[in-house]
C-alpha positions in Angstrom: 1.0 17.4 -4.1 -0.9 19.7 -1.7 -3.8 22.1 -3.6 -3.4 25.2 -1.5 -6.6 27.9 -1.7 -8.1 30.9 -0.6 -11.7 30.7 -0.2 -14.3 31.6 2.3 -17.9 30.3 2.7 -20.4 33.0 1.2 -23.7 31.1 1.9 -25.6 28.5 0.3 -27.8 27.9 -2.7 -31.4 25.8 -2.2 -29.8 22.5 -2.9 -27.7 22.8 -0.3 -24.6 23.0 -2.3 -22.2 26.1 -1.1 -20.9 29.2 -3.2 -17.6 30.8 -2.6 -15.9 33.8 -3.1 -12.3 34.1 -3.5 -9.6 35.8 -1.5 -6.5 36.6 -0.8 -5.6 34.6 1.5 -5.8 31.0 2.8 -8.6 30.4 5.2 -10.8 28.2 7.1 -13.6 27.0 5.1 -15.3 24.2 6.9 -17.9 25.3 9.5 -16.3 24.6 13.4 -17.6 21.1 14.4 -18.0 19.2 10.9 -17.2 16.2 10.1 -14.3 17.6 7.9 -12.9 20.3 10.5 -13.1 18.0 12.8 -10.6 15.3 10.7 -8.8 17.0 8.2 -7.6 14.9 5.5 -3.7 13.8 5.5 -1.2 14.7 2.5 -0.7 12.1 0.2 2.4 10.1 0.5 4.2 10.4 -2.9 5.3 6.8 -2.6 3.6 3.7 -0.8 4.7 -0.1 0.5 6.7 -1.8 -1.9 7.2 1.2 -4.4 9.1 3.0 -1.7 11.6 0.0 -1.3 12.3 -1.1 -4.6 12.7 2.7 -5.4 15.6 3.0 -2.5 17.0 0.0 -3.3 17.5 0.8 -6.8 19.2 4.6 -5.7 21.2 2.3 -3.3 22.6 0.5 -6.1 23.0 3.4 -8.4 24.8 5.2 -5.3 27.2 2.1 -5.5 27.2 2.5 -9.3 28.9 5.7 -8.8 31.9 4.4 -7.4 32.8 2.8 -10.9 32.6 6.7 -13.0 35.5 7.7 -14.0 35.8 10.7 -11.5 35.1 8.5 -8.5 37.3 5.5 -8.8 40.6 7.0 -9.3 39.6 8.3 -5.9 39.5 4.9 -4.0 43.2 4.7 -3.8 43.6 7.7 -2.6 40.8 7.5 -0.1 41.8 4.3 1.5 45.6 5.5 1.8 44.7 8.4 3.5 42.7 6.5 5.9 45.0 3.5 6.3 47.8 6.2 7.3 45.6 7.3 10.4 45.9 4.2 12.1 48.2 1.7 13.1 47.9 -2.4 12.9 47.1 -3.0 16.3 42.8 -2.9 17.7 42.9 0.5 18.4 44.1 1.0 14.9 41.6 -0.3 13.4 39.0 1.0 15.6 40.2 4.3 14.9 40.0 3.0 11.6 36.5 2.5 11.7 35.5 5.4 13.5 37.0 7.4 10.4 35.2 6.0 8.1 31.7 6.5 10.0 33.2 10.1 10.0 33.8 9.8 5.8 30.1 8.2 5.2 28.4 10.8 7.7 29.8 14.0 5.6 28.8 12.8 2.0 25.3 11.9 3.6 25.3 15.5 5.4 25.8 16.8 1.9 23.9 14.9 0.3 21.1 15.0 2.4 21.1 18.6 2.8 20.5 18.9 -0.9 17.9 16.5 -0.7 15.7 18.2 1.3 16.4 21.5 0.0 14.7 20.4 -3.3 11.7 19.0 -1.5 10.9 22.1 0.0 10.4 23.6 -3.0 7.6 21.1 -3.4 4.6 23.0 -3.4 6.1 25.7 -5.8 6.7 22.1 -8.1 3.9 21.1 -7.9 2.3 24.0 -9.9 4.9 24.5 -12.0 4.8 20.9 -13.2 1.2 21.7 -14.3 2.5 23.7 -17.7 3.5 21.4 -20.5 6.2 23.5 -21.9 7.8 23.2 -18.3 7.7 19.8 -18.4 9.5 19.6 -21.3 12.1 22.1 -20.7 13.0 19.7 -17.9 13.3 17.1 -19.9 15.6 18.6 -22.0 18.0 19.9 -19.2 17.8 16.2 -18.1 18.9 14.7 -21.5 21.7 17.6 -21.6 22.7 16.2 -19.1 22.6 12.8 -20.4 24.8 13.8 -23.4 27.2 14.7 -20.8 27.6 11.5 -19.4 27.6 10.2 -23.0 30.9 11.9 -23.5 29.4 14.7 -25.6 30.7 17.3 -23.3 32.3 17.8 -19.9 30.9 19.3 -16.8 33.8 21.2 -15.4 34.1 23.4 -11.8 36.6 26.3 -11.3 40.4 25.1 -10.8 39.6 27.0 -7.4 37.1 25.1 -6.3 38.0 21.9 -6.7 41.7 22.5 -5.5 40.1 24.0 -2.3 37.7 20.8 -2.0 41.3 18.1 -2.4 43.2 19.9 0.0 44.3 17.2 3.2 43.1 17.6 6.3 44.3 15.3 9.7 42.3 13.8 12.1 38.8 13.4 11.9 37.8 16.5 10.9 39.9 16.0 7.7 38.1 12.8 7.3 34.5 14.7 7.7 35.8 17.2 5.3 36.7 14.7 3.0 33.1 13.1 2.6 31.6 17.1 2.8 33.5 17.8 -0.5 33.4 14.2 -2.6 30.4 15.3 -4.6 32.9 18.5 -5.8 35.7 16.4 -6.8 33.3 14.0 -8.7 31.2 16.6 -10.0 31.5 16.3 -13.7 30.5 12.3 -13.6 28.2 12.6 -11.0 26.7 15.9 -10.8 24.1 15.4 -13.7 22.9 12.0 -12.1 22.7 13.7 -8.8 20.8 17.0 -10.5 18.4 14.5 -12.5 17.8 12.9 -8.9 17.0 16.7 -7.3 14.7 17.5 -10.2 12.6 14.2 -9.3 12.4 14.8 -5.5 11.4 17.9 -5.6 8.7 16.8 -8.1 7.4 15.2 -4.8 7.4 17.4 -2.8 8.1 15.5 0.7 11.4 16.8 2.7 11.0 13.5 4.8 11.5 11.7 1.2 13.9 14.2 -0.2 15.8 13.3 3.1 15.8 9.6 2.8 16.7 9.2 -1.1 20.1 11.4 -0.6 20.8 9.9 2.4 20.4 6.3 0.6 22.4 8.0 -2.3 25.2 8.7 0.3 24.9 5.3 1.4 25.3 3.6 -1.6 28.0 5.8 -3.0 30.4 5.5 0.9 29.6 2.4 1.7 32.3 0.6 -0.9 35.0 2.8 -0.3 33.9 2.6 3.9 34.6 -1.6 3.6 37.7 -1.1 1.1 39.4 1.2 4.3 38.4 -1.4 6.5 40.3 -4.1 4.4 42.4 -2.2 2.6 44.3 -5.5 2.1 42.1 -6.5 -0.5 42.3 -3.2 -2.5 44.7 -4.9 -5.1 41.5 -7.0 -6.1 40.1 -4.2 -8.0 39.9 -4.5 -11.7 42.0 -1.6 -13.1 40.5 1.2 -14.5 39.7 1.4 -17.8 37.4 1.6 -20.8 34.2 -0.1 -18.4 34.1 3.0 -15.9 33.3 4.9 -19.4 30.7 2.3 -20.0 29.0 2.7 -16.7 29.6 6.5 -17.2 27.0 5.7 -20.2 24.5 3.7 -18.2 23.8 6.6 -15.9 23.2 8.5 -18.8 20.7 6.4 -20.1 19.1 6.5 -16.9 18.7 10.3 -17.0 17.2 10.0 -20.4 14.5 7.7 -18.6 14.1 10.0 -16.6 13.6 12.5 -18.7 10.6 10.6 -20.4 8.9 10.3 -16.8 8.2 13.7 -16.3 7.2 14.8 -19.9 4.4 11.6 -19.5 1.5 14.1 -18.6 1.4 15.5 -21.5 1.6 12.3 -23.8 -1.1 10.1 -24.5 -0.9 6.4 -22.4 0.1 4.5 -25.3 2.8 7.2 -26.0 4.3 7.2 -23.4 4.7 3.4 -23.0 6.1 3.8 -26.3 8.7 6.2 -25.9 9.9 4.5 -22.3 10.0 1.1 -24.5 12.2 2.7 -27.4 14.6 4.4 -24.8 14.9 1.4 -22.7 15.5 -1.2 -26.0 18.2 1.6 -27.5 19.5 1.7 -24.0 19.5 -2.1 -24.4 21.4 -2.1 -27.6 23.9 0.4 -27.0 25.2 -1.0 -23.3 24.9 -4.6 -24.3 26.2 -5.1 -28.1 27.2 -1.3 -29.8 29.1 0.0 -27.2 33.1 -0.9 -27.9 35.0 -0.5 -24.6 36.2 -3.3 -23.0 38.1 -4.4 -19.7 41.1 -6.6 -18.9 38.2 -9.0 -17.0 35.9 -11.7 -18.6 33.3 -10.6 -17.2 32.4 -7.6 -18.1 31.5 -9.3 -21.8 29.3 -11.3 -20.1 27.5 -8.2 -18.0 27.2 -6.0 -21.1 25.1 -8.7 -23.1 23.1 -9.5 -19.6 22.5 -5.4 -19.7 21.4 -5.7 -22.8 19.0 -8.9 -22.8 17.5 -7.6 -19.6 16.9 -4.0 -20.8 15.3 -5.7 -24.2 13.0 -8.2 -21.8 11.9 -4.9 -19.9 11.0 -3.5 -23.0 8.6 -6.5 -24.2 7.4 -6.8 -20.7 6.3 -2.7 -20.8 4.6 -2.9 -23.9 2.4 -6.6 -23.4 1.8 -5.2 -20.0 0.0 -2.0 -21.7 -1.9 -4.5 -24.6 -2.9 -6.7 -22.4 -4.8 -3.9 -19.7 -8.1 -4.6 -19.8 -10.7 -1.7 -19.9 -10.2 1.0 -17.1 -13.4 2.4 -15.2 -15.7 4.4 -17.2 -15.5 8.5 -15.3 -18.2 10.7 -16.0 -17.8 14.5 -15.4 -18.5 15.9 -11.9 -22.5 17.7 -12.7 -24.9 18.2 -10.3 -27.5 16.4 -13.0 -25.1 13.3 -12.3 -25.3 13.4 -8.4 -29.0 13.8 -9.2 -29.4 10.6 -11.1 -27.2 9.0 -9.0 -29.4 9.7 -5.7 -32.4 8.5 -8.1 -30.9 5.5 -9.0 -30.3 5.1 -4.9 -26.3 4.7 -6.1 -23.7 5.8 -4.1 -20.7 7.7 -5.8 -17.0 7.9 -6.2 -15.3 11.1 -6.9 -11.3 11.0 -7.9 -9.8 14.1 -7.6 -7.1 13.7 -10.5 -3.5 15.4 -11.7 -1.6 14.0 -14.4 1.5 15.2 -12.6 0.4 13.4 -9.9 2.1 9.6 -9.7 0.0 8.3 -7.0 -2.8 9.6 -9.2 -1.2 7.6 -12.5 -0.5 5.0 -10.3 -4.3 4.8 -9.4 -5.7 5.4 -12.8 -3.4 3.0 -14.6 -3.5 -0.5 -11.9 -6.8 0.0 -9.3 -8.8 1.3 -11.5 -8.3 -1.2 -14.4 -8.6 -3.7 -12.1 -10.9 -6.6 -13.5 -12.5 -7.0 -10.3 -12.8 -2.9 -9.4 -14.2 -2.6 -13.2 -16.7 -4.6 -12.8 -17.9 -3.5 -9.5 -17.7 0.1 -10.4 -20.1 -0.2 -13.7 -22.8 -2.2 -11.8 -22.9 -0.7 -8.3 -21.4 3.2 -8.3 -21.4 6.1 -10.3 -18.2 7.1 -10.7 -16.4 10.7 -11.7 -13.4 12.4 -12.1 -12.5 15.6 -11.4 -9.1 16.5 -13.2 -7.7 19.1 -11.7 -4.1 19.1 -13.9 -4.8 22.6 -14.9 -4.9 25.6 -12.3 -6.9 28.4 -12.3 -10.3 26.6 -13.2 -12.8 28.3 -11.2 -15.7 24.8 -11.1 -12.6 22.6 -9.8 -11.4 25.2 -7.2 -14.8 25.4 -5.8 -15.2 21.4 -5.4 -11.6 21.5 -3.9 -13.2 23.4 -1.3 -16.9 22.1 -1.3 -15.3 18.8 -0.5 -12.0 20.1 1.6 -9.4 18.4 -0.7 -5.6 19.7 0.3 -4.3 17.4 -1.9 -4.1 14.8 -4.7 -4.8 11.9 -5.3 -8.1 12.6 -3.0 -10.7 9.5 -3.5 -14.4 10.5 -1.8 -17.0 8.4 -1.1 -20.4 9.6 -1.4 -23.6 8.0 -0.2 -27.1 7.3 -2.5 -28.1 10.6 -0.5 -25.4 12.6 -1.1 -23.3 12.3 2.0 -20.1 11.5 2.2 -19.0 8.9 4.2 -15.6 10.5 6.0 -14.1 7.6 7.3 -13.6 5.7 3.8 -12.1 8.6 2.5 -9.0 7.9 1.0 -5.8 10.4 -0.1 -3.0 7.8 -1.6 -2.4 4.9 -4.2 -4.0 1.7 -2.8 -4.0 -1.6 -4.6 -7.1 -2.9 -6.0 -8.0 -4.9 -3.0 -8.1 -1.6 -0.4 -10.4 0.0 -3.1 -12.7 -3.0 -3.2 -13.2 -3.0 0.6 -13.8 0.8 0.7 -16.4 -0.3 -1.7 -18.0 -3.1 0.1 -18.0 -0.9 3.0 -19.4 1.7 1.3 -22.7 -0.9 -0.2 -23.1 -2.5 3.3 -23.4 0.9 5.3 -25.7 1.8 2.4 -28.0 -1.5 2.9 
């Protein structure tokens, strides 16, 4: 999440170390021809390599989880009779066929996607906000609200008005765009909170690119069933009948918001806390899908997925809290001084500073797998000094000045200083890496030091 500033230069003290005065307004504070004005730094992806897949592929499958709420599938009959009357049996049927159901998928993704990136841009205002606890839990709350919807505790309803307006037929393919524009308003009350909960998150991140590409996933997901049953809408009396398993499903998205809801009050719980809470929501989520949950369906096997629901959900909830006992020792940070840098040049060690947010996840991330690496541990005590600079809270004066001293725009911002004090630019790093990236910046580090 991008830090933004307004400080000028104001001169330097006799160690070399610069003071600043602040303003009004953002402004250039590296000297023309540096090393730092000459490469600024990058933002921060807010997710990174495998994290970024497993993370669409699971809002692919929840997209396609959609289809089987109460609101949505009473809609697939209707959907794929209104496109099987706009073509005939022959190949130019069916290619019209098609062709309409690109035009379905392409307005719930315009929708969709539009919302996406709406929330995104409010990024930067997120980021700040997402610095005040009580924030953070008033999310939270709105989330599990939300959650209790889905749970059957209440109904999200829209205005007779609204609704009528979005059901109303249209021909061609217009009517078929249309159509796709308007399914989030007809399926509003099962899928609004899901999608809300999913707006919250991206614009937690902050990145319009990703707010872009998780709604149009979404879309994806949620038109890409009912795209293939208008295509074969022969096999449309496969189906299972509705019935007491959409409710079911209905539940499991709740339970999902409630997860979520735990994610973002995280910064303001201790580590073991947290794993804690995520462990008891994900082992009650476990019960209640899997065993205390009473609908049922007219096919075997559902039985059989409600107890795999609940198995795997209790086997996730194990696996979160070994995985926590059985981390090793993280790094050991000391506070950014200038009495460390001091003893670190006399000790001809070179340093690591991590500039740190707990609402940060690539900074978590960081914190919580690199830098309780064995390996990285080890290296880090013997070789480097290494401090943190936690920036969570806004407004400190010390932390705004070493944004600047060092020309941080953003978190998680890793710099690599020399035995002399000097950074090195080029290992400078502003993203989650694995423990192996961080152990080469290191070795690179030692060996330009030798």
């Amino acid at each position: 999440m991008a830090v933004k500033l307004g400080y000028k230069n104001v001169y330097r003290d006799p160690y070399g170390y610069p003071e600043w005065q602040k303003i009004g307004m953002p402004v250039e504070t590296v000297p023309a021809g540096s090393a730092q004005a000459a490469e600024p730094p990058r933002a921060p992806g807010p997710l990174y390599g495998w994290a970024m897949i497993w993370t669409l592929l699971g809002i692919f499958a929840g997209g396609m989880a959609l289809n089987l709420t109460p609101c949505v599938y009473p809609l697939i009959p209707i959907t794929v009779s209104y496109f099987g009357g706009q073509a005939s049996t022959n190949d130019q049927g069916h290619r019209k066929l098609i062709a309409h159901g690109l035009c379905y998928m392409l307005g719930l993704a315009f929708t969709n996607s539009v919302l996406g990136v709406a929330a995104a841009l409010t990024g930067g205002l997120m980021g700040s906000i997402l610095q005040n606890p009580f924030v953070l839990a008033a999310i939270a709350v709105v989330l599990i609200s939300f959650a209790t919807s889905l749970f059957g505790l209440w109904e999200l309803r829209l205005p007779s008005a609204v609704t009528q307006a979005a059901v109303k037929s249209y021909s061609g393919y217009f009517g078929t765009l249309f159509m796709g524009l308007t399914l989030g308003v007809v399926a509003a009350p099962c899928i609004g909170p899901f999608i809300l909960g999913l707006l919250t998150w991206v614009a937690s991140m902050g990145s319009p690119w990703l707010g872009f590409v998780v709604f149009f996933t979404l879309s994806l997901g949620l038109g890409l069933p009912l795209f293939f049953l208008a295509v074969f809408s022969g096999q449309l009396q496969r189906l299972p009948r509705s019935g007491g398993w959409m409710l079911w499903v209905r539940k499991a998205m709740g339970w999902v918001l409630v997860g979520m809801a735990v994610h973002f009050i995280r910064p303001i719980l201790p580590g073991f806390g947290a794993v804690v809470i995520m462990a008891a929501v994900v082992t009650a989520a476990g019960i209640h899908l899997g065993w205390l949950d009473k609908n049922t369906a007219s096919f075997r096997l559902f039985s059989w997925l409600k107890a795999g629901v609940g198995v795997a959900c209790l086997v996730l909830a194990t696996f979160l809290v070994a995985s926590w006992a059985m981390k090793g020792p993280g790094v050991s940070w000391k506070s950014y001084s200038e009495e460390t840098l001091r003893k670190a040049q006399i000790q001809n060690k070179p340093v690591i500073i991590d500039f740190y947010a707990t609402w940060c996840t690539p900074c978590r991330e960081l914190e919580e797998v690199t830098f309780h690496d064995p390996e990285v541990v080890k290296r880090a005590e013997k070789d480097f000094v290494m401090v943190k600079v936690d920036v969570t809270q806004g407004g400190n004066p010390f932390h705004e000045q070493l944004l600047q001293q060092y020309g941080v725009k953003g978190v998680p911002t890793v710099v690599f200083l020399d035995p002399g004090g000097k950074e090195c630019r080029e290992l400078r790093l502003v993203d989650y890496l694995p423990p192996d990236r961080i152990l080469n910046s290191m070795s690179r580090l030692q060996n330009k030091c030798s």
